[in-house]
N, C-alpha and C positions, 0 to 999 in steps of 0.2 A: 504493500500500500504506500509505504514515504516514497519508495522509488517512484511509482507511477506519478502521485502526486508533484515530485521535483521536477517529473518532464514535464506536466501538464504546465507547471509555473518556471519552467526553463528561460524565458526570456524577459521577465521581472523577477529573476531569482534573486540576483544580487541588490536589489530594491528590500528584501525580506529579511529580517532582523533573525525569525523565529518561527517556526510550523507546529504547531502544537494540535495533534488531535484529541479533541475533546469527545468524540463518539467515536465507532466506525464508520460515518459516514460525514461527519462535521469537523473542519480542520481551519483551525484559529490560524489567522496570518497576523504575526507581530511586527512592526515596520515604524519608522521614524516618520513624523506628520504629513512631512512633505511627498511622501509618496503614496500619501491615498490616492491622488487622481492617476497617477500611471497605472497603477493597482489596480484599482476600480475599472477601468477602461477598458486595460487589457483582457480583464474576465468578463464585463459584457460585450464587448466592440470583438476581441479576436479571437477569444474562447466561449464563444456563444453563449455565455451563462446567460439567463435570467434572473430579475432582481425578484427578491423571495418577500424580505421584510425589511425594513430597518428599525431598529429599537432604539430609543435615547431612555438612558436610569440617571438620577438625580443621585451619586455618590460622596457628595459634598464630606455628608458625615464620617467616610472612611478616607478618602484621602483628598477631599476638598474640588473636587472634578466632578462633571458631568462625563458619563460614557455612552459612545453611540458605536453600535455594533451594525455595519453592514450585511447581509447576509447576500450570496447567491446562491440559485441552485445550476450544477453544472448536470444536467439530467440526461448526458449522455451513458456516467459510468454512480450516478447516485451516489453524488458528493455535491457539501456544500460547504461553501470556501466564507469563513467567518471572518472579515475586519473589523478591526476595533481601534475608534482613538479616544483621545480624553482632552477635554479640552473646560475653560473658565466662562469663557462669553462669547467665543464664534466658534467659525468652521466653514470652509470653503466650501461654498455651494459646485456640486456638479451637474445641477443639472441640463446644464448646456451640452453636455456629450450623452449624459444620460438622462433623457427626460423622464423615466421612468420615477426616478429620485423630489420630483418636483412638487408633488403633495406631502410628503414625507418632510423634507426641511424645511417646508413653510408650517405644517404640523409640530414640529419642534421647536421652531421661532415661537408659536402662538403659546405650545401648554409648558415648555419650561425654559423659553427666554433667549434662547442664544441664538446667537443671528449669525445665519447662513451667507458668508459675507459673497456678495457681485450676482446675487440670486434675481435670476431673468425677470422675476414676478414677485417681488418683497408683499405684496396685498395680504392681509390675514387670512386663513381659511377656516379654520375652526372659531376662533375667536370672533365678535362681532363687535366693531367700533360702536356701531350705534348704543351698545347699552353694554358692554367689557370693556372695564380700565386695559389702557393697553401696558401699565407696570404689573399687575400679576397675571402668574403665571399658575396655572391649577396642576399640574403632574410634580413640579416640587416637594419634595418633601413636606418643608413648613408651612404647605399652604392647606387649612382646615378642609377636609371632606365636604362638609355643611355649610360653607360660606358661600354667604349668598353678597356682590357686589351691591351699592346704591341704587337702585331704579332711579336710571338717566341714563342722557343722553354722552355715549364719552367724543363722538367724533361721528364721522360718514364711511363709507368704503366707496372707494374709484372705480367707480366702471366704467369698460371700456369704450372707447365710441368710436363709432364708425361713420360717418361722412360722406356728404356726396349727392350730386342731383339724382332723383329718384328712391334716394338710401330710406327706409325708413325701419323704423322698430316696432316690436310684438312682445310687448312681457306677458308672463303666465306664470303665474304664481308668486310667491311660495305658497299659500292658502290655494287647491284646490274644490272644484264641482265635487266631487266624489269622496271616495276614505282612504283615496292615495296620501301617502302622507308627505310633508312639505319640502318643495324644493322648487329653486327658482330658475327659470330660464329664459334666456335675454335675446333673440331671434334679432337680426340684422338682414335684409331684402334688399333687393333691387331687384323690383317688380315682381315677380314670384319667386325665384330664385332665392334660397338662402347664402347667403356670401361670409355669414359670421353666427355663432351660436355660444353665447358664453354660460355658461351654468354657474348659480351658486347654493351649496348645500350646507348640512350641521346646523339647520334650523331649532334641531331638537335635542344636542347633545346632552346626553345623559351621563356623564361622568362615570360608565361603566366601571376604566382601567383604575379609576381613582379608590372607589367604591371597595374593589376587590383587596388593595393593599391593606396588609398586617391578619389577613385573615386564614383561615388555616384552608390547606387543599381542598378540605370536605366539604367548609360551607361556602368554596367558590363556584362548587359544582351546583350550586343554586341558584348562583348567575347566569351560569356558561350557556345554559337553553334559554336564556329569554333577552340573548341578543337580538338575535334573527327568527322571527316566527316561524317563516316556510325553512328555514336549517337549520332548527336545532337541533336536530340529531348531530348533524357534519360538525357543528358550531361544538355541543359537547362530546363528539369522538374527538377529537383535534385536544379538547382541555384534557380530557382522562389520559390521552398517548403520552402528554406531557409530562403529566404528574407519573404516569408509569415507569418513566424514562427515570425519573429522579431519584423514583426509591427500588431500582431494578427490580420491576414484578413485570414477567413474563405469564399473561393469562392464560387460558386452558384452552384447549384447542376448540373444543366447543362452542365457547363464548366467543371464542376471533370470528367463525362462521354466524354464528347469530347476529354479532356485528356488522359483518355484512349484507347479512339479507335485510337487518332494517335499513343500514344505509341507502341500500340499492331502492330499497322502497322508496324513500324519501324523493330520492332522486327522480325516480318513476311518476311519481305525485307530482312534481314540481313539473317536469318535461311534456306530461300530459297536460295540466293545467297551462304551461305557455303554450304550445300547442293550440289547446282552443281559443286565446287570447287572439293570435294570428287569424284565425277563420273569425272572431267577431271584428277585426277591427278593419279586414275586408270585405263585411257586410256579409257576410255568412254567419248570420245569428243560427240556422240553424246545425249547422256542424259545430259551433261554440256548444250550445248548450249540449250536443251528444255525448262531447269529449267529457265538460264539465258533472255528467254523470257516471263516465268513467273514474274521474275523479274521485267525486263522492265515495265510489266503490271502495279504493283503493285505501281512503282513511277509514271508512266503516271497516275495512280487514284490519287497519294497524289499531281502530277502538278495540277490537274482538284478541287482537294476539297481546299486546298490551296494557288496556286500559285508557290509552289515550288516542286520542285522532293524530297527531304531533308527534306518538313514542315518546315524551318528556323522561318518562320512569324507566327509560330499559338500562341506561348506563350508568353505573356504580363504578368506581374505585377499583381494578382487579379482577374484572369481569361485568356481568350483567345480573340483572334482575327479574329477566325473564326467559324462562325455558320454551322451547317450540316442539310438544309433543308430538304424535301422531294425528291427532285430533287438527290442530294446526299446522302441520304440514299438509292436509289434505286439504285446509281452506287455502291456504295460500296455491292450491297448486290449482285448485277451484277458480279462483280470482284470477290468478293469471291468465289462464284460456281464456275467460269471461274478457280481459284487459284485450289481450293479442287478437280474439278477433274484430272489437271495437276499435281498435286503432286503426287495423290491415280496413276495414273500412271507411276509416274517415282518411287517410294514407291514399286509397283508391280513389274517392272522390280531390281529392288536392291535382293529386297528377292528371285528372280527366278534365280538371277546367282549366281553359286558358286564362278566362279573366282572374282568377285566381293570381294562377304563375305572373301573367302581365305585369301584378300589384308590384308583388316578392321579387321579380328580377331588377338586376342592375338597382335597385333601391338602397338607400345608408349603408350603402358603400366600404369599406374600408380596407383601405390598403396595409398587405405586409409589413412593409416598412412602420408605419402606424405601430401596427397589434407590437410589433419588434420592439421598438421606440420606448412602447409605455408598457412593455413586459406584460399585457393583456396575459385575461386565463378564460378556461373553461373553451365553451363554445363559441365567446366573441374573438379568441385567437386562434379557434380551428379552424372554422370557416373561413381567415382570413391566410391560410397556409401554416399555422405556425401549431407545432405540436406541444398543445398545455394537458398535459393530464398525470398529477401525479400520483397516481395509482400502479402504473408505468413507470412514470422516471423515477418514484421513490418507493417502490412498494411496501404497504404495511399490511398488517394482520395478514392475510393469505390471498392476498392478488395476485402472488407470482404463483400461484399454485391455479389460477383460472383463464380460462382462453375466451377473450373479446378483445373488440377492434380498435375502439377507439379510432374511426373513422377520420381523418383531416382533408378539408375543400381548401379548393382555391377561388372561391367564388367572390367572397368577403359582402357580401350582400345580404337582404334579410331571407331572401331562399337559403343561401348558404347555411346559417345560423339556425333556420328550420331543421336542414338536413343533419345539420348537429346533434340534435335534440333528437331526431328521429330513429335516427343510428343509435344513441344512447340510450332511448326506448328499447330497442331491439337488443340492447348490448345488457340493459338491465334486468331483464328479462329473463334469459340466458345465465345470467348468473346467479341470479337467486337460484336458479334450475338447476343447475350444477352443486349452490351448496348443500341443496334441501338432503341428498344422498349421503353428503360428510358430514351428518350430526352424529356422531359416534361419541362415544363415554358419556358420561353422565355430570361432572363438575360444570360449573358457572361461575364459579369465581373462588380468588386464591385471596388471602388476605395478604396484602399492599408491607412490606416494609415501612418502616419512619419514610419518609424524603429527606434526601440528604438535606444536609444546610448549606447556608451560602457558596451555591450553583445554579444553575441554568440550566434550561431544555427548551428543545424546541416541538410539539407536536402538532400533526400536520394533518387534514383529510381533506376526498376532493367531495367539495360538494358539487351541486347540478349546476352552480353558475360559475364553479373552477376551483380552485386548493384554498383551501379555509389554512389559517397559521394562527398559536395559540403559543406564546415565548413568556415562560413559566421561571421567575427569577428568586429563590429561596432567602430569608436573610437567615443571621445566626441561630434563631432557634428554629426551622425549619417553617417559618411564617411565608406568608408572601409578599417581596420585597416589591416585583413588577412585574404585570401582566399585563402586558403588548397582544390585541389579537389584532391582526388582519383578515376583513374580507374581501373575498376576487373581487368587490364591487371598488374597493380603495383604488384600484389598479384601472377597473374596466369603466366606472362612468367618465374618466377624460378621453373617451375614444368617443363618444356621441356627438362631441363638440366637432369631428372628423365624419362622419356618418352623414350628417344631414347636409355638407355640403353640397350646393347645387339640387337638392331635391326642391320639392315645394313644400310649403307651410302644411299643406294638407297631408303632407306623407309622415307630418313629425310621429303623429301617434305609433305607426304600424313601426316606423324604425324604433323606436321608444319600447316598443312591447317586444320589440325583436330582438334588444337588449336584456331588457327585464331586469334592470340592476337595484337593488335591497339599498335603499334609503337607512334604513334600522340597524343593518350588516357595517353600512358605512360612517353613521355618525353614531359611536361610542359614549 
């Protein structure tokens, strides 16, 4: 493993102070400040990495620094290459080479102060002038859980403007029609044509990561599912791997399969439901509502195997909490037929209409280079050529022991992004099918060692809209120092601003739904 590793970093070797592996598959690069940008570059620009996370911890109280840990994933040999610097009050912004980086240090400007110095777009993002002081800082340490600023006004935020005979503007939102929830977008025309889309979100942030500090693993597992509605399963597999990682428990072979067939359900649910989102928003109310009682189906199975329509209850510490008899292997195996031929039908109907396809081709667009750029996941980077799935590139619980496809288009359009979804239907399917015959032994769960103390993990899973991350930071009595979670939506809403180029005002919705990116998933 060092050897491969030294070739891989062969030509910013001598840039590298120190190679520390912290997992088998996580290797710490130690380096003098000056060489994060060559560092950085070289493993996304010429070693294809993709950027995974970046983390910033407030360690003032050990040695008076702030530390920000870079992460990529190199997902051709399932390594990820960890930088790390420490720094008082800045940090050179990169994301001029890497735009991917570019909500991430304006993210750490806003919740714990230090400024990303030559940074292409200084504007707050999380934070809001209009009624947040812009001196504190909420992910600090010293700053109270419970503190609530003055109501008032601290300043404005600059938006951007665009100019010009014919130019004109379309705000919508952040208060929507419906029980979507808030987010704002700033539409730029000349004449029909969209020429500029600015988005502004974290209308509703909820202090998730803050929340979580100094509390023990067990009752962060009470957060972990009520990030994200439609993922909590992904949202709490990703926190359990983490805390697994920490106090070396290895679950029963049992429970890794049970793990995945809810996952795959969840995935299923969510794929089905955008699905028919795409036929209502092309004016096919009636293939929306068919799908949407396939739907139904699918959580009335996960009420019956669970208790829940969500599965909130199956993931514990060390295993799960619920077994998948015989009795429920024959529903789930019931439901499925019931699912495959309700799809293979509405699947039939999509490809027999043209005004359909008409809608779906060459529409919110998006180029390679794009999905590349901003390290896109799920199905908004498959569709656009780029292979995100890490199930694949990193496998856990027993995906290397399963055969599916994990389809990649080159379309980058909202057909492409269907066909995503559609392949992954068929791909989930499949695999629940295959685990249902590996439920052998009888265990669900091993009881969990302590977690080490002051260390680190990272766990990971894909949910249906791309790799969920969950960076689990221990202090001395085995508390929780920092929980950093990213969702694929962190990555994947600055690619819409690219999507609706050149469409028309009328087409925002269907590219919009084509997306499906989690607001809730996004603001913490």
């Amino acid at each position: 493993m060092e050897k491969r590793v030294k070739e891989l970093l062969s030509p910013v070797l001598d840039k590298i102070d120190e190679i520390v592996f912290h997992t088998e598959n996580e290797v710490i690069l130690k380096f003098k400040p000056h060489n994060l940008a060559p560092i950085s570059i070289y493993l996304f620009r010429d070693l294809d990495c993709e950027l995974f996370t970046v983390v910033c911890t407030d360690e003032r109280v050990k040695n008076g620094n702030f530390k920000i840990k870079y992460i990529y994933s190199y997902h051709r040999e399932n390594l990820f290459f960890v930088l790390e610097i420490e720094t008082k009050e800045r940090f050179p912004s990169l994301s001029k080479n890497i735009p991917a980086l570019n909500w991430y240090e304006r993210e750490i400007k806003d919740l714990f102060g230090i400024e990303p110095q030559y940074h292409p777009d200084p504007r707050p993002l999380v934070k809001f002038p209009e009624n947040f002081p812009y001196d504190e800082y909420p992910l600090r340490k010293d700053y109270p859980w419970n503190k609530r600023p003055e109501f008032k006004k601290y300043g404005d935020y600059p938006y951007k403007k665009v100019e010009g005979e014919g130019v004109f503007n379309i705000l919508v939102g952040p208060i929507h029609a419906g029980v979507i929830e808030p987010g704002h977008f700033r539409f730029h025309l000349a004449g029909e044509p969209i020429i500029q889309l600015e988005i502004r979100h974290f209308w509703k942030h909820r202090g998730v990561e803050k929340i979580g500090e100094g509390k023990s693993p067990e009752e962060l597992l009470n957060l972990a599912d009520k990030i994200s509605g439609d993922h909590s399963f992904a949202h709490t597999l990703a926190y359990v791997q983490a805390v697994e990682k920490l106090s070396d428990t290895d679950i029963p072979e049992r429970a890794k399969y049970i793990r995945v067939i809810f996952a795959e359900l969840e995935r299923l649910m969510c794929n089905i439901n955008d699905f028919a989102w795409i036929f209502q928003d092309v004016g096919y109310t009636f293939g929306a509502q068919g799908l949407f009682v396939v739907k139904e189906e699918i959580m009335r199975l996960n009420k019956a195997l669970s208790g829940s329509r969500f599965n909130k209850n199956v993931l514990r510490i060390g295993g799960v909490n619920v077994d998948l008899d015989k009795d429920k292997q024959k529903l789930i195996k019931e439901k499925l037929k019931f699912v495959e031929e309700k799809y293979n039908q509405y699947k039939k109907i999509l490809f027999e209409s043209a005004t359909i396809l008409e809608r779906l081709e060459n529409t919110g667009r998006i180029k390679y280079e794009t999905v590349k750029d901003l390290s896109a996941l799920g199905y908004t980077a498959r569709a656009s050529g780029l292979s995100a799935d890490i199930r694949k590139e990193h496998p856990y619980l027993v995906y290397d022991n399963l055969e599916f496809e994990s389809k990649v288009f080159d379309r980058g359009d909202v057909l492409g992004r269907l066909l995503v979804r559609m392949a992954d239907i068929e791909d989930s399917i499949s695999i629940i099918r295959q685990c249902l015959p590996c439920l052998t032994g009888t265990e669900l769960y091993i009881k969990p060692s302590p977690v080490k103390p002051d260390t680190w993990a990272l766990g990971y899973a894909e949910g249906q809209r791309g790799n969920i991350v969950h960076y689990v930071q221990t202090d001395e009595e085995g508390k929780i120092f920092r929980w950093k979670v990213r969702d694929p939506s962190f990555h994947n809403w600055q690619t819409i601003q690219f999507a609706v180029l050149g469409d028309i005002i009328a087409d925002f919705p269907l590219v919009n739904k084509s997306l499906n990116l989690s607001y809730a998933g996004n603001d913490l």
